[in-house]
C-alpha positions as CSV (number, residue, x, y, z in Angstrom):
1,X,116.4,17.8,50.3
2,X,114.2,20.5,48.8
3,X,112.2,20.8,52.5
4,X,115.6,21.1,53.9
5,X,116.6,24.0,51.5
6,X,113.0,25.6,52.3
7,X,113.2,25.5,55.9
8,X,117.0,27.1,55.4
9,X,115.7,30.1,52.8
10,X,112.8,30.6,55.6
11,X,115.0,30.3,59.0
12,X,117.5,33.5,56.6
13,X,114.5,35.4,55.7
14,X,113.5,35.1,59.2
15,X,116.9,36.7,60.7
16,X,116.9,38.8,57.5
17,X,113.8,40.4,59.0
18,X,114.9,40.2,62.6
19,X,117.6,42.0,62.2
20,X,116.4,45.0,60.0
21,X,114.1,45.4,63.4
22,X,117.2,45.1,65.2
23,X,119.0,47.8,63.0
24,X,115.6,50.2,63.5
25,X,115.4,50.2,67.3
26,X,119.2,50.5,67.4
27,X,118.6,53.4,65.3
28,X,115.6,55.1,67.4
29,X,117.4,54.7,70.5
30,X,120.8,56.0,69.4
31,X,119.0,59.0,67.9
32,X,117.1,59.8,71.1
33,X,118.5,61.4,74.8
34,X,117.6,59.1,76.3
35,X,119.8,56.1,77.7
36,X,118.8,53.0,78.6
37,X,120.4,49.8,80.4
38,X,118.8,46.2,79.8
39,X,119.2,43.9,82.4
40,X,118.4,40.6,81.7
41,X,117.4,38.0,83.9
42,X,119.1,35.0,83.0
43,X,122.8,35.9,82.6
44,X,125.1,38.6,84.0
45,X,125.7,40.8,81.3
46,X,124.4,44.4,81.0
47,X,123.7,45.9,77.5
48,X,124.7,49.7,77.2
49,X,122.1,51.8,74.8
50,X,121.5,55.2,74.0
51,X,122.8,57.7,75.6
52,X,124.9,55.9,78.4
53,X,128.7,56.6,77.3
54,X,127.6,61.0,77.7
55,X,125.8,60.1,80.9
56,X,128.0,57.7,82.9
57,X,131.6,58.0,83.4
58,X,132.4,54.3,83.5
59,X,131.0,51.7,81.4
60,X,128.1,49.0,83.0
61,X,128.4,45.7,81.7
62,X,128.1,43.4,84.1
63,X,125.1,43.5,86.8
64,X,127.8,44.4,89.4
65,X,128.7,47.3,87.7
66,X,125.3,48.4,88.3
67,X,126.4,50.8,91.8
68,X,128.6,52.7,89.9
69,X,126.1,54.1,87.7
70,X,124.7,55.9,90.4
71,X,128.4,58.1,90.2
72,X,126.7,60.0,87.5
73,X,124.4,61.9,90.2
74,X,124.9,63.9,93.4
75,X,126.1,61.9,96.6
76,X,122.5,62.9,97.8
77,X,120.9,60.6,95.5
78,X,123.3,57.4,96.0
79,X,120.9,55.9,98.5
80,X,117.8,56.4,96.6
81,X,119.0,55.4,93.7
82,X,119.5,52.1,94.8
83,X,115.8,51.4,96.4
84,X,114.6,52.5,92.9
85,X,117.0,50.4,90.9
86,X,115.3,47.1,92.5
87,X,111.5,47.7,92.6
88,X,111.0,44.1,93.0
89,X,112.8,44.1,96.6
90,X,109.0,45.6,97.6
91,X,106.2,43.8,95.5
92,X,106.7,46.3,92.6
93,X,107.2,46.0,89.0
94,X,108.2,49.8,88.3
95,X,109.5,52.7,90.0
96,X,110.8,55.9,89.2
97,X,113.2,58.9,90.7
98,X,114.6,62.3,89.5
99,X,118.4,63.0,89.9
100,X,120.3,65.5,89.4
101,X,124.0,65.0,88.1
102,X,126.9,65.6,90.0
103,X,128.2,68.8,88.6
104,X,124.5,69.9,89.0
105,X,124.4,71.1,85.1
106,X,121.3,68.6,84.5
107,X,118.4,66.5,85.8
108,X,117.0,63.2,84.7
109,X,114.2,60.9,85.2
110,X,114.8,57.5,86.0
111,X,112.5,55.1,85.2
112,X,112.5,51.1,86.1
113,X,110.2,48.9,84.7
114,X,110.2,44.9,84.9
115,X,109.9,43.1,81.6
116,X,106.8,40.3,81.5
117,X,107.4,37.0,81.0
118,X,105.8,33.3,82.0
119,X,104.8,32.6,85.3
120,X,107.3,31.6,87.0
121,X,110.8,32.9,85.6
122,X,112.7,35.7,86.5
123,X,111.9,38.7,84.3
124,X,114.2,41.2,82.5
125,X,114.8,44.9,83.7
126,X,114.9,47.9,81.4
127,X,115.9,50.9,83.2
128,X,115.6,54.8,81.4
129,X,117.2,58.0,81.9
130,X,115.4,60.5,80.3
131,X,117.3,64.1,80.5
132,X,114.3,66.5,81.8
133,X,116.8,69.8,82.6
134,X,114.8,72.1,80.2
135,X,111.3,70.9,82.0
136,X,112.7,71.4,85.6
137,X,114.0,74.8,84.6
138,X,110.5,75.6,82.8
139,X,108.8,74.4,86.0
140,X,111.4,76.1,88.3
141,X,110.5,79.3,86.3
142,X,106.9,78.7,86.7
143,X,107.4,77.9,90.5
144,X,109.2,81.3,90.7
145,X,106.4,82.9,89.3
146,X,103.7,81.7,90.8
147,X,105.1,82.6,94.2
148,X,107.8,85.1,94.1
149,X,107.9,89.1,92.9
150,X,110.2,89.3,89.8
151,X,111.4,92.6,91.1
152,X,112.3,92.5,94.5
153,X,112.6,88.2,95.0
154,X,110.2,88.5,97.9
155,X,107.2,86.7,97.9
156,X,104.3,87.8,95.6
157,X,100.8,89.4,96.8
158,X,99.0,86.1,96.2
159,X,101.3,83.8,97.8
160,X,101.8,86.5,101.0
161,X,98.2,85.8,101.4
162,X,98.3,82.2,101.3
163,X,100.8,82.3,104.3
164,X,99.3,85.1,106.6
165,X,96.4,83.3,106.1
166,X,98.2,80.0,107.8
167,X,99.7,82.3,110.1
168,X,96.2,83.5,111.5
169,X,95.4,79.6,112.0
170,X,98.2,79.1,113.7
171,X,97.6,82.1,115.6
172,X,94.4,81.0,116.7
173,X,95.6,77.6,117.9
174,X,98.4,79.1,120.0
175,X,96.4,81.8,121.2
176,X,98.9,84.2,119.6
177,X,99.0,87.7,117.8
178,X,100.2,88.4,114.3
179,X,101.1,92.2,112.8
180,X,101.2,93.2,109.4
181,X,103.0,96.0,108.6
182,X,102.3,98.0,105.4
183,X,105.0,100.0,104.1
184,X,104.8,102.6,101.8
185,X,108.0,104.4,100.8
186,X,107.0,108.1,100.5
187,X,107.3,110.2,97.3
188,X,108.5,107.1,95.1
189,X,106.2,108.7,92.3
190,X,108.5,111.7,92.1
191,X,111.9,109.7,92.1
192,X,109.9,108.0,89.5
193,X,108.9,110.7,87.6
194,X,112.8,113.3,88.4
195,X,115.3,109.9,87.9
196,X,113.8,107.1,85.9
197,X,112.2,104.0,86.0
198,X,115.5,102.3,86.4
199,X,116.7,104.4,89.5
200,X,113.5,103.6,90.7
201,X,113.3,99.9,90.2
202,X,117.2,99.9,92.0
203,X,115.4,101.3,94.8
204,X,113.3,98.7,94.8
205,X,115.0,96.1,94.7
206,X,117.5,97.5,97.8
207,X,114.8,97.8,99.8
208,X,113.4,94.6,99.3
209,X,116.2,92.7,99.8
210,X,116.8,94.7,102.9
211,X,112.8,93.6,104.3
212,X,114.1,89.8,103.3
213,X,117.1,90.2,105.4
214,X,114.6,90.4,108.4
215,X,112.8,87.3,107.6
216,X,113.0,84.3,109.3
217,X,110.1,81.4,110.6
218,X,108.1,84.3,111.9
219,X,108.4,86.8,109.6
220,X,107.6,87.4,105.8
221,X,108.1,90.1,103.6
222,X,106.2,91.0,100.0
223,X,106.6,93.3,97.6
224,X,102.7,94.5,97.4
225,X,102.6,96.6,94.4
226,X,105.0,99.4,92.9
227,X,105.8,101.2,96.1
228,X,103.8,99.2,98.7
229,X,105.1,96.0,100.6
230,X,104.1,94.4,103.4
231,X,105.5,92.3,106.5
232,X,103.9,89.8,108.9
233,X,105.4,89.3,112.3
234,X,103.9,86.0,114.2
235,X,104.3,87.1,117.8
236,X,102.4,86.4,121.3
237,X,103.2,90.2,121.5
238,X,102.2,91.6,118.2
239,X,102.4,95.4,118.9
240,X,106.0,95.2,119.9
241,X,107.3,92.7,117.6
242,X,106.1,95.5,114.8
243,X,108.0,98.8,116.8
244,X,110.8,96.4,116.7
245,X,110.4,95.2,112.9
246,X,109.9,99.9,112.4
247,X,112.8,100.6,114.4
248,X,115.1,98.1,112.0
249,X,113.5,99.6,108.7
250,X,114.2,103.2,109.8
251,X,117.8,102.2,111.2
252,X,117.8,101.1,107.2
253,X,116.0,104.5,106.0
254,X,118.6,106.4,108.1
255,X,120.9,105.4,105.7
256,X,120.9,106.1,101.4
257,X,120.1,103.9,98.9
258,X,123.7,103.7,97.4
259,X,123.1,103.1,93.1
260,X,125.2,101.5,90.3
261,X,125.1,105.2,88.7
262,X,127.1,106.5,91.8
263,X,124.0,108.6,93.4
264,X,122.7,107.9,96.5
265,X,118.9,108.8,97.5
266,X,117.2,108.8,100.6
267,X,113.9,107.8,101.4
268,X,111.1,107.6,104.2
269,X,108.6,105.3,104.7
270,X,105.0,106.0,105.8
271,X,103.8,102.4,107.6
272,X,100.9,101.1,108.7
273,X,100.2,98.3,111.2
274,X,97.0,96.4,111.8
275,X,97.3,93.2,114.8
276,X,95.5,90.1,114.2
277,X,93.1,89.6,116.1
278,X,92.3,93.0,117.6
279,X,92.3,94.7,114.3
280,X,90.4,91.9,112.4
281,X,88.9,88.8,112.3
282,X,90.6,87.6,108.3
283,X,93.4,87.7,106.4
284,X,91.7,90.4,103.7
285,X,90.0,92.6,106.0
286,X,94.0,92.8,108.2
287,X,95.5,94.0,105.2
288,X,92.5,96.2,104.3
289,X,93.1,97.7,107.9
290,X,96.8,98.2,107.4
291,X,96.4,99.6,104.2
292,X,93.6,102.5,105.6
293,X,95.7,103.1,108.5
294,X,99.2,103.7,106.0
295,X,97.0,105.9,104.4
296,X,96.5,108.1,107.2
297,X,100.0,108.2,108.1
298,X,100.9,109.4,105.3
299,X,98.0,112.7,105.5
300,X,99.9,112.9,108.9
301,X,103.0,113.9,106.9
302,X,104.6,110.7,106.6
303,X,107.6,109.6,107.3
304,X,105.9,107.9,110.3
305,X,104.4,104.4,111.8
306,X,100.6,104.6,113.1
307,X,98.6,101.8,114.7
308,X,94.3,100.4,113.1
309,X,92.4,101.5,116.1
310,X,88.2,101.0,115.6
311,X,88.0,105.0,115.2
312,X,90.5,105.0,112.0
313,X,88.3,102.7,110.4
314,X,85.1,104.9,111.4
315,X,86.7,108.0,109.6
316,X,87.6,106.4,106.7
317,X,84.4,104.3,105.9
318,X,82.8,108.1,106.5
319,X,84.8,109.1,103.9
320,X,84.4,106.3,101.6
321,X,80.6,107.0,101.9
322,X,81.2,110.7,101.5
323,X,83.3,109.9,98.3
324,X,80.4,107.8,96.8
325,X,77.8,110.7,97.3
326,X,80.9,113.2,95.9
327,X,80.2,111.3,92.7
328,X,76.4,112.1,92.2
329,X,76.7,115.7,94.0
330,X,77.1,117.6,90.7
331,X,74.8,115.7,88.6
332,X,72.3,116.4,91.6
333,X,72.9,120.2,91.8
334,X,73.9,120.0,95.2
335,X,76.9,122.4,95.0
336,X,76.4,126.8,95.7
337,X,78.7,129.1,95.0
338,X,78.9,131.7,97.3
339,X,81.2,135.1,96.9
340,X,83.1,136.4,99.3
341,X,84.5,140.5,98.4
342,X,87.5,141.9,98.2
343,X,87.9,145.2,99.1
344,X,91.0,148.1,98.2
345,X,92.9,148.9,101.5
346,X,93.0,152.5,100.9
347,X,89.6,153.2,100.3
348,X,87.2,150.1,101.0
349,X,86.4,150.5,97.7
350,X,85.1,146.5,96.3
351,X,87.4,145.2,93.9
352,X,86.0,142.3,93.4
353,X,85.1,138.8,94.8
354,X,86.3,135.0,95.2
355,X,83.8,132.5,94.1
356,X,83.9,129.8,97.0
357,X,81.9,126.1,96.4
358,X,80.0,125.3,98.8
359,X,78.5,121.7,99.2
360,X,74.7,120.7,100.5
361,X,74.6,117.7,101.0
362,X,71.2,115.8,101.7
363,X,71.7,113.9,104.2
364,X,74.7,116.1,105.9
365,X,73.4,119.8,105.0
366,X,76.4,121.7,104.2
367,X,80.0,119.7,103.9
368,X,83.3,122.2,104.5
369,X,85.5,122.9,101.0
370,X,88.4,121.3,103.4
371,X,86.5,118.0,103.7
372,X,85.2,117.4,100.3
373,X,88.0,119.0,97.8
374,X,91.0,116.9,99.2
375,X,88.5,113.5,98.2
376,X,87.1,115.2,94.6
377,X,91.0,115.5,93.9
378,X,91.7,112.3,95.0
379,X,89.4,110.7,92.6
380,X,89.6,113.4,90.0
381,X,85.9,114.7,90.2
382,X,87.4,117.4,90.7
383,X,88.0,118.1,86.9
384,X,83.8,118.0,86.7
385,X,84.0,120.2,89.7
386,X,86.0,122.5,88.1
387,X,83.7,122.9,85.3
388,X,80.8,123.5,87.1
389,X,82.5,126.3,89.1
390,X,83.7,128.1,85.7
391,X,80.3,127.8,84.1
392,X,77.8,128.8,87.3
393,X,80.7,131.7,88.3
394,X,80.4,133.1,84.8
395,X,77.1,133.0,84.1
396,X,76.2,134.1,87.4
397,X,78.6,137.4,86.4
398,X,77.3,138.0,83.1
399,X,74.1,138.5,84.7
400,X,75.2,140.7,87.6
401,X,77.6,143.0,84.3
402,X,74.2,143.5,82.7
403,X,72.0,143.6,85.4
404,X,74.1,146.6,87.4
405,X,76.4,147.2,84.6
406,X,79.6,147.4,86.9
407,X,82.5,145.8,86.2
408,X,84.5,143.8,88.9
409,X,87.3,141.5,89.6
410,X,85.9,137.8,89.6
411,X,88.1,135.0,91.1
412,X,88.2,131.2,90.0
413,X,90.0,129.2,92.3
414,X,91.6,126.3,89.5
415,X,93.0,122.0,90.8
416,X,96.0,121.3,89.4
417,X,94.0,118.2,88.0
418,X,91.7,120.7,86.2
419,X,94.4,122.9,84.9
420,X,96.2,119.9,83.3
421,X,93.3,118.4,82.2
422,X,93.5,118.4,78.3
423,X,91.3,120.2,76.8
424,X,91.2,123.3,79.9
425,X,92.3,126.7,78.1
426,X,89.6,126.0,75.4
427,X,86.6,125.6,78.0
428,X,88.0,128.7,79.9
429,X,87.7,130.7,76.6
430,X,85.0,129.0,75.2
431,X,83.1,129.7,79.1
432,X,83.8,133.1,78.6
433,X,83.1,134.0,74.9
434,X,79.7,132.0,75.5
435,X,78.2,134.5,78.4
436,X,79.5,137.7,76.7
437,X,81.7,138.3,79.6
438,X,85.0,140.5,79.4
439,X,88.2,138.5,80.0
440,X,89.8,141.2,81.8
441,X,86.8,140.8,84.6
442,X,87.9,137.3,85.1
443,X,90.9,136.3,87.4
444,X,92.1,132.2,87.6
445,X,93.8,131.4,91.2
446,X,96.3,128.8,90.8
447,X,98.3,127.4,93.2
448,X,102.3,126.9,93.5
449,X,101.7,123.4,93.2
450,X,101.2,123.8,89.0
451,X,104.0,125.6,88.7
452,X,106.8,123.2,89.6
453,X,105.2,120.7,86.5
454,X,106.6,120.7,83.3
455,X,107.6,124.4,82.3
456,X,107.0,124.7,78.8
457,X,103.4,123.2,79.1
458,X,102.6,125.2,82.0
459,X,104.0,128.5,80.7
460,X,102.3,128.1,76.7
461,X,99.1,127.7,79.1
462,X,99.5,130.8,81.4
463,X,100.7,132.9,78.5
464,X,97.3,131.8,76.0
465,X,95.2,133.0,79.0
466,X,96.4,136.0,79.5
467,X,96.9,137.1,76.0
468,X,93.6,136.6,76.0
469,X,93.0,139.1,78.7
470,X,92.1,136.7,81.7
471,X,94.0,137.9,84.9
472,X,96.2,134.8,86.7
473,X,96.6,135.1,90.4
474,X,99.3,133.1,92.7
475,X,96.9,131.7,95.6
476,X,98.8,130.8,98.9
477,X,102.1,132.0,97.9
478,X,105.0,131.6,100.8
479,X,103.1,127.8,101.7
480,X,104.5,125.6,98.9
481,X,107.4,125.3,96.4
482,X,107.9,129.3,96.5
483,X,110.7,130.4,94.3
484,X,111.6,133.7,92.8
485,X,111.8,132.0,89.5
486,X,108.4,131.7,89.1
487,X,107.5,135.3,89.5
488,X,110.0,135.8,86.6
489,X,109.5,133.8,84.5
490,X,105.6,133.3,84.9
491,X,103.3,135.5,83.8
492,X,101.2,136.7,86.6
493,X,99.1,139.5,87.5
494,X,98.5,139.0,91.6
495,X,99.9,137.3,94.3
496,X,97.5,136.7,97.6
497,X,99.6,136.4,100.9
498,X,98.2,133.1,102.7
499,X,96.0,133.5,105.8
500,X,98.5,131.6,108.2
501,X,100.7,134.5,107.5
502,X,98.1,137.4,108.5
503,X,96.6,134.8,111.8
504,X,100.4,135.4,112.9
505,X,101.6,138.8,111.4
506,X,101.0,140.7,114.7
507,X,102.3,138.6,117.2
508,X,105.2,136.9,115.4
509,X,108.5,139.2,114.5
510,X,109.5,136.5,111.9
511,X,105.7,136.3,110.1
512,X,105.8,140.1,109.6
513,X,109.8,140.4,107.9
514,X,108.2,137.4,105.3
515,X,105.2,139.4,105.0
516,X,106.6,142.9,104.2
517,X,109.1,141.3,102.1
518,X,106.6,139.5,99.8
519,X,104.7,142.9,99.6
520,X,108.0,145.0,99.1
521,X,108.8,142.3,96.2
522,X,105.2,142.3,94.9
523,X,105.3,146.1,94.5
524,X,108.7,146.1,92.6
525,X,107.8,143.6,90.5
526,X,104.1,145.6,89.6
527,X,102.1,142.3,91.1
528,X,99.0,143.5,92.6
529,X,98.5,142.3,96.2
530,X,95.4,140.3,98.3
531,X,95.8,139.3,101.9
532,X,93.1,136.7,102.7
533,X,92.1,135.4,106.4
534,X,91.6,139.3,107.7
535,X,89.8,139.2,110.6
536,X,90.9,142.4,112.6
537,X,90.9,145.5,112.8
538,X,94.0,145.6,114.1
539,X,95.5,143.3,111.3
540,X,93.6,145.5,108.4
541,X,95.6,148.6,109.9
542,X,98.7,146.7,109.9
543,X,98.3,145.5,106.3
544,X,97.3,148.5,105.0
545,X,100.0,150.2,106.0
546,X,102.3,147.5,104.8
547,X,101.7,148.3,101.2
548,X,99.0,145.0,101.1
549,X,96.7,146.5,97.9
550,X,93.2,144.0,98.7
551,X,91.9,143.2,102.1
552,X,89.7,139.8,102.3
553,X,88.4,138.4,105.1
554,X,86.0,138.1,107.9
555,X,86.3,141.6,109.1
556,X,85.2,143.2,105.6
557,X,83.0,140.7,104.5
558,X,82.1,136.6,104.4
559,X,81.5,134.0,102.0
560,X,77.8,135.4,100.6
561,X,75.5,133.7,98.7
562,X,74.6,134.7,95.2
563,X,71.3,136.7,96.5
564,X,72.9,138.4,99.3
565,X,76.4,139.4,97.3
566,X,73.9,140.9,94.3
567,X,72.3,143.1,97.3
568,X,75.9,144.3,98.0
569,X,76.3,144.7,93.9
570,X,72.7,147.0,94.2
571,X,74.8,149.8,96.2
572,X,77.4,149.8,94.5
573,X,78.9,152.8,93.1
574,X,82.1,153.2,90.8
575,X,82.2,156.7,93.0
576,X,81.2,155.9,96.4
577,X,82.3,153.8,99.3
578,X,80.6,150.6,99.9
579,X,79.8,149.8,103.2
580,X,81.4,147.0,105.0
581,X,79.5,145.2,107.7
582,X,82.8,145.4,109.9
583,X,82.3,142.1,112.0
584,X,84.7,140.9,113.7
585,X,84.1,136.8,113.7
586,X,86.2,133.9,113.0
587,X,86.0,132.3,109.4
């Protein structure tokens, strides 16, 4: 009796036990996302746990309710979902599949996986749905970034690569040509700079979904970097699939860039094409191509497609070497300043002179002022140029002051990059206050350029100059941004009349009304007057007569070198006439 009532207490304690395990994973699985259908093998019966009432719409509990489960999930998935619901059907004790559900809201894994048990006997089936939405979203994100520009939703610069690089291949197996176009929407920094980084970014994104409109299985499209995107064309006739693609993106051009503020903005395109595999022989060096050839479309005057030829390449490698050697000119003393006079119209007398750099370059001799400036402002050695110019110019004039104790007009020609550089009003004084010299002998040229920047900071400069007694002169005025305003409401001392006015003044009716009028103005306004580029004698008559105050040029005297201008200082008188050497060349 007392073994029966043991093994009773024990068989209790036993269930007791069993079913606080039961209560636990009850608990674990109610608790979790998850939902989970167990199948056994011996009976009919399904048992529903977890998550199943949220994810099916009808309840499985018999094993042929088991095809309506897959209701939960798009029609897509109906066939698959079978073959993974019966792993067993090929050799297998586990399988797996990602669905998404039928209102496409959310995503799950479903996971199969046959229960052990003796040799022999059927075995139990436990099959999970795990809810992965906020994974496939995290690796949907990470997809898009990997591959796609966030801006424009065209590919990215990385993944643009990847595929002109399968392209090529291809190309090489079909005995085919690919071009890549490199577009470059022109003065983008200034819509930047006028409108705002949001106007700009609308751009943007309007133009790039206007370049993915024109994609298809031959052609791709990605956004390269802030203004820059480029296009692939797989052709067997590369040169014209690329006119074709140009044609389509200035039909676009044609037409504004309509806003969500209401404005509309037009914009050109400089492009650049490079064909694969004329141009080059890999994906990198293409683009590289491309890129150099853009480049020179756009010193063309943009708004313009140009085709890689070899020569393009030859020029610009020239000028990448030249730009390298630019670097280590001043360091190396390889720059001269030479000084070409300036002479008053009435009487010859010299006013003055315009210090000109001049570049020796060891293994070129002597580079052209038009070659090398446009590169130093490019990279901005220009502003350590600059500094060199003001510091041998002055030096050089504090020694001429003493030596023949004259006093003349000395003319600095300042970059834009140098006059904004911070830090530029002190070294002009400081330059000047260091070598003793006057600041009334000292005149800085700038050009129309600076004058359209920020007002304020422009003016506070100008004004700190002159109150300081340095002259300011307005070089090239009639070429740039000309405007009335500025001789108003900047304060300036000179203006010089460009030479491609005086090459023309004799033989073109509307170059001579221009010219007299900015004379006529200049005189009104109490500006003195330089005409630079005279060559003549016939066009020194003419300007002269005109009312033009300072004659430079050719015909009374070239570019000189610090030893042969102080030979011209030697004879100088504040009484007599210099003489003038009178030739008649071509600068």
């Amino acid at each position: 009796m007392e073994d029966a009532r043991y093994q009773l207490d024990l068989l209790k304690a036993i269930n007791q036990k069993l079913n606080q395990k039961e209560r636990m994973y009850l608990a674990l699985i109610s608790t979790s996302e998850r939902a989970f259908l167990y199948i056994p093998a011996d009976r009919e019966e399904v048992v529903m746990l977890g998550n199943c009432s949220t994810l099916f719409p009808h309840p499985i509990r018999l094993q042929r309710d088991l095809p309506r489960a897959e209701e939960a999930f798009g029609s897509e998935y109906r066939e698959k979902f079978l073959q993974t619901l019966y792993p067993e059907r090929d050799g297998l004790d586990r399988s797996e599949l990602e669905l998404e559900t039928e209102d496409h809201r959310s995503w799950y894994l479903m996971r199969v996986q046959l229960v052990s048990e003796e040799r022999g006997k059927p075995r139990d089936k436990v099959v999970s749905f795990q809810n992965i939405t906020r994974q496939k979203a995290l690796n949907s994100e990470l997809y898009y970034m990997a591959y796609y520009d966030n801006l424009t939703g065209l590919y990215n610069r990385n993944y643009f690569v990847s595929l002109l690089g399968q392209q090529l291949r291809r190309a090489d197996e079909e005995k085919c040509s690919v071009a890549v176009l490199m577009v470059d929407l022109d003065e983008f920094k200034k819509l930047n700079d006028s409108m705002g980084l949001i106007v700009g970014d609308e751009v943007l994104q309007q133009f790039g979904s206007f370049l993915h409109s024109l994609e298809d299985e031959q052609v791709i499209a990605c956004h390269m970097t802030n203004d820059v995107y480029a296009v692939s064309a797989y052709s067997p006739v590369g040169l014209h699939a690329a006119e074709s693609i140009y044609e389509r993106i200035r039909e676009r051009l044609s037409q504004p860039f309509r806003l969500s503020t209401s404005q509309s903005i037009k914009m050109t395109a400089s492009v650049g094409v490079a064909i694969y595999p004329d141009a080059a022989s890999n994906v990198l060096d293409l683009l590289n191509c491309a890129e150099i050839v853009t480049y020179r479309a756009k010193q063309q005057g943009k708004d313009r497609m140009l085709i890689f030829e070899a020569p393009i390449l030859d020029t610009f490698l020239q000028s990448v070497e030249l730009e390298n050697r630019l670097k280590t000119a001043c360091a190396e003393g390889q720059f001269e300043m030479y000084y070409q006079p300036q002479y008053r119209s009435g009487n010859r007398a010299l006013r003055g002179a315009e210090a000109l750099i001049r570049w020796r370059d060891g293994k070129n001799g002597m580079i052209s002022p038009d070659v090398f400036i446009p590169i130093a402002e490019k990279n901005r050695s220009i502003i350590e140029i600059g500094k060199f110019v003001l510091e041998e110019t002055i030096r050089q004039y504090s020694i001429w002051s003493e030596a023949f104790g004259c006093h003349f007009v000395l003319s600095i020609n300042i970059s834009p990059l140098q006059y904004k550089a911070e830090g530029f009003v002190d070294l002009v004084m400081g330059t000047i206050h260091r070598f003793g010299v006057d600041p009334a002998d000292i005149e800085l040229e700038i050009t129309e350029g600076i004058l359209i920047d920020d007002f304020d900071a422009v003016s506070r400069k100008l004004n700190i100059l002159r109150n300081y007694g340095i002259r300011i002169s307005l070089d090239d005025f009639g070429t740039g941004y000309s405007s009335l305003a500025y001789l108003k409401r900047f304060p300036i001392d000179t203006l010089k009349v460009d030479k491609s006015f005086v090459d023309t003044v004799l033989s073109d009716s509307s170059t001579r009304v221009i010219t007299e009028s900015i004379l006529s103005m200049s005189r009104a306004l109490g500006f003195e007057t330089v005409a630079e580029g005279v060559e003549t004698e016939n066009q020194y008559r003419y300007l002269h007569s005109a009312g033009c105050d300072i004659i430079q040029g050719y015909y009374l005297g070239r570019p000189l070198p610090a030893s042969d201008f102080e030979k011209l200082l030697s004879s100088f008188s504040r009484e007599e006439e210099l003489p003038v050497d009178g030739m008649d060349s071509k600068e």
